[in-house]
C-alpha positions in Angstrom: 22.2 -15.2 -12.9 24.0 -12.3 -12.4 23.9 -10.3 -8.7 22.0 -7.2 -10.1 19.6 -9.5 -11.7 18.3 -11.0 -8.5 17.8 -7.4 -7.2 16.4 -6.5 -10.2 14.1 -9.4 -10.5 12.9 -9.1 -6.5 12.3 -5.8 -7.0 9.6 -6.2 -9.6 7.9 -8.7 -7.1 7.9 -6.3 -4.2 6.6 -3.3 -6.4 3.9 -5.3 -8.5 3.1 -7.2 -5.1 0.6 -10.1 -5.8 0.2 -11.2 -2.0 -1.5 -14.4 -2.9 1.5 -15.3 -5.5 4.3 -13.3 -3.4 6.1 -16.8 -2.3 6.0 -18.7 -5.4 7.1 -15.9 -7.5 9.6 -15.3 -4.5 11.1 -18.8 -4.9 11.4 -18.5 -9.0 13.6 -15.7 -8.4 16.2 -18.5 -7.3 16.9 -21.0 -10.5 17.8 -24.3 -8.1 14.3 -24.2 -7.1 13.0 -26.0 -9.9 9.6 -24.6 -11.6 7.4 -27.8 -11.0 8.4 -28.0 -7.0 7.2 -24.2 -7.0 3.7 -25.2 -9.4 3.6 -28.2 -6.1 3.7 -25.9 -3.5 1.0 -23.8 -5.5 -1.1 -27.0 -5.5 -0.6 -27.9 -1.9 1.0 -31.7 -3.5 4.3 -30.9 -1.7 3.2 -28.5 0.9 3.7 -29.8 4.5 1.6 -27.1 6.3 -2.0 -27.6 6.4 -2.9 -24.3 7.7 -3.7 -21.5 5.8 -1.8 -19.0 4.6 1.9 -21.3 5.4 3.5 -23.1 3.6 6.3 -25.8 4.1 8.4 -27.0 1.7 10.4 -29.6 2.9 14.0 -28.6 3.8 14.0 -25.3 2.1 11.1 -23.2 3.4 8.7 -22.7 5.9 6.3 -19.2 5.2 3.9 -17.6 6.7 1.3 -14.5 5.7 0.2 -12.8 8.5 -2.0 -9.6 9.1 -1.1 -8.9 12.6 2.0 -8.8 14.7 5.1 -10.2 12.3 7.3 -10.7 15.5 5.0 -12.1 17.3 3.6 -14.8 14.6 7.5 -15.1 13.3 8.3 -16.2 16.9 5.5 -18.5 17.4 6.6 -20.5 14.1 9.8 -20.7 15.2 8.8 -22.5 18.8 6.0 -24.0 16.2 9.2 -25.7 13.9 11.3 -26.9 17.3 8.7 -28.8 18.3 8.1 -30.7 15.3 11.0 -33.3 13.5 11.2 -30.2 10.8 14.3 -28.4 9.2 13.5 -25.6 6.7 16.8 -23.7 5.6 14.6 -20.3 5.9 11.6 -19.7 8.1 10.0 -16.4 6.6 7.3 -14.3 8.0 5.5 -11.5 6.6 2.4 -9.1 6.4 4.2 -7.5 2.9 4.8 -4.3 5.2 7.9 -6.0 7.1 9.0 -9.2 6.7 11.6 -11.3 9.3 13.3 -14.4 7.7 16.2 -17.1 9.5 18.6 -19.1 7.8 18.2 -21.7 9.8 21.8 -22.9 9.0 23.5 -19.9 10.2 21.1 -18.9 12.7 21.1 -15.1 11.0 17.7 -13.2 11.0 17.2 -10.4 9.1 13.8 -7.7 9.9 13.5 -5.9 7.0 10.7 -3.4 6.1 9.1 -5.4 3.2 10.3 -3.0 0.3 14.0 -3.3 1.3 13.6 -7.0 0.2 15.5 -6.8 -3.2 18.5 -5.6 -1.0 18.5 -8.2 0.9 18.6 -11.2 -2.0 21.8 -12.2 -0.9 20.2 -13.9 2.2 18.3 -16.2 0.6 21.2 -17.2 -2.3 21.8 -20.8 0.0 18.5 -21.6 -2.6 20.9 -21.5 -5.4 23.7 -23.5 -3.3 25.5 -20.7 -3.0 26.4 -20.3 0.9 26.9 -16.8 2.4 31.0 -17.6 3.2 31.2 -18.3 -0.7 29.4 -15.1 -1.5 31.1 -13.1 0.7 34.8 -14.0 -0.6 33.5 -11.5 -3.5 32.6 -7.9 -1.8 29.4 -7.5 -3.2 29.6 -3.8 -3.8 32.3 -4.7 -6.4 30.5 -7.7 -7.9 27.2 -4.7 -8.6 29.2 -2.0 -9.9 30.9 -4.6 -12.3 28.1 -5.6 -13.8 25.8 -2.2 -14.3 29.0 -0.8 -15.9 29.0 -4.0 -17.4 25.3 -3.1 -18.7 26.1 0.6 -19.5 29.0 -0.2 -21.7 26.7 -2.7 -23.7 23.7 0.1 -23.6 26.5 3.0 -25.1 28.1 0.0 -27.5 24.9 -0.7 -28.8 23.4 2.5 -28.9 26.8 4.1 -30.4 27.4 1.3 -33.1 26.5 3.4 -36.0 28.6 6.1 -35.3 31.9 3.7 -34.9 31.3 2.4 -38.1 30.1 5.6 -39.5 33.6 7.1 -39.5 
């Protein structure tokens, strides 16, 4: 998939925001993630959290919706997580008006206000086994203005055809 389509894609989420389908849709935004773990973890089948409103998915995620205080519940689940023989790569918290996510790997923790999420994409690309020190050899502003002018030259191509074979 290409960068701006990760964006792209995240941005519909956040701007048609389901709440009760924000993680699953969330997670099919990144391919590894295969459709029938996500329809699991819909299910509760795979989900290691028992309490509602998290869910765990073993090794890759550990979410919670909250209504209150993000830092406060993102800190809790965090002490939560230590305590228990559990390793999520990302431990994500959110009441859709901020949201506070750890790669648990790199020990980076973004606080982001919830609608700045599709800028932020990049943070969660470990789910597609792309790790931020193999992202980062590209400079992502390069890697985005590639591709849209990438997508305007196909737009002009396509909408200009008739005129280059017109002549």
């Amino acid at each position: 998939m290409a960068i701006t389509e990760y964006e792209d894609k995240i941005r519909d989420i956040v701007e048609n925001l389901d709440k009760e389908e924000f993680i699953f849709e969330f997670l099919s935004v990144y391919s590894k993630i295969a459709k029938s773990t996500i329809t699991k973890l819909r299910k509760g089948t795979n989900n290691l959290s028992k309490v509602p409103g998290e869910y765990h998915l073993k090794n890759k995620l550990y979410f919670k919706q909250v209504s209150g205080d993000t830092l406060q519940a993102f800190t809790d689940l965090v002490s939560k997580i230590s305590k228990q023989n559990v390793n999520p790569r990302y431990i994500v918290v959110t009441d859709f008006k901020n949201l506070i996510a750890r790669d648990t790997k790199t020990q980076e923790t973004i606080d982001i206000d919830f609608k700045k999420l599709p800028r932020n994409f990049e943070f969660f690309l470990a789910w597609n086994g792309i790790e931020k020190a193999d992202f980062e050899r590209e400079n992502p502003a390069d890697l985005k203005a590639a591709e849209r002018f990438a997508k305007l030259y196909d737009t002009l191509l396509k909408d200009n055809v008739c005129m280059l074979f017109s002549k």
